[in-house]
N, C-alpha and C positions, 0 to 999 in steps of 0.2 A: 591522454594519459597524464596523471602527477606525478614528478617524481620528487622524492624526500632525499633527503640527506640527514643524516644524524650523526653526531658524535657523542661517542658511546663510553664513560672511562672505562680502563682499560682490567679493575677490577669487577665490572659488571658486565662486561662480553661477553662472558660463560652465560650468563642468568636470559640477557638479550639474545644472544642464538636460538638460545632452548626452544623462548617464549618464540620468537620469526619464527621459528619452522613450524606452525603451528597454520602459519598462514601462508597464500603464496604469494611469493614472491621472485624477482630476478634482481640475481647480480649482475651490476652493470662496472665496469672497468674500460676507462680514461686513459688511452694510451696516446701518444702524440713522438713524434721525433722531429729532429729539425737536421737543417743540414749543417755541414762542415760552415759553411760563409755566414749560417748564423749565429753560430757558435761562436766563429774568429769576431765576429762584430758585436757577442755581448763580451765577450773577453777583453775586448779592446774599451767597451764602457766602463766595465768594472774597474779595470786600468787605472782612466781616466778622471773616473768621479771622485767626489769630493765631500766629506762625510757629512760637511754642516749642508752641505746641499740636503742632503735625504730628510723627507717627510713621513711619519708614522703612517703604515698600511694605512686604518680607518680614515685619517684627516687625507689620503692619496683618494679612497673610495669614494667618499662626499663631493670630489673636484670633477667626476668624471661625469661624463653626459653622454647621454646614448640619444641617438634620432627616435622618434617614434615611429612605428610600422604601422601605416594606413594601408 
């Protein structure tokens, strides 16, 4: 299966629905919760941190490394 992602401005949603429903498709919806102790422990980094510390999203994305799945 591929799945897409798109983002859609918000003046052309109406014109993109029309046109998707012509095809099929499924909505897929990203739910997730976390508990109390991880909350209390991003609460406490927020706290914590330090603004000249933070790095823009993209230059955070590029630093990250993922193992490869053999």
């Amino acid at each position: 299966m591929t799945q897409i992602t798109l983002n859609i401005p918000d003046n052309e949603l109406t014109f993109f629905m029309k046109l998707i429903e012509k095809f099929n498709y499924e909505t897929v919806v990203n739910e997730f919760s976390i508990t109390q102790e991880m909350k209390d422990l991003l609460d406490e980094r927020r706290a914590t941190s330090k603004t000249e510390d933070f790095i823009p999203w993209n230059d955070a994305k590029k630093q990250l490394r993922f193992k490869s799945e053999k």
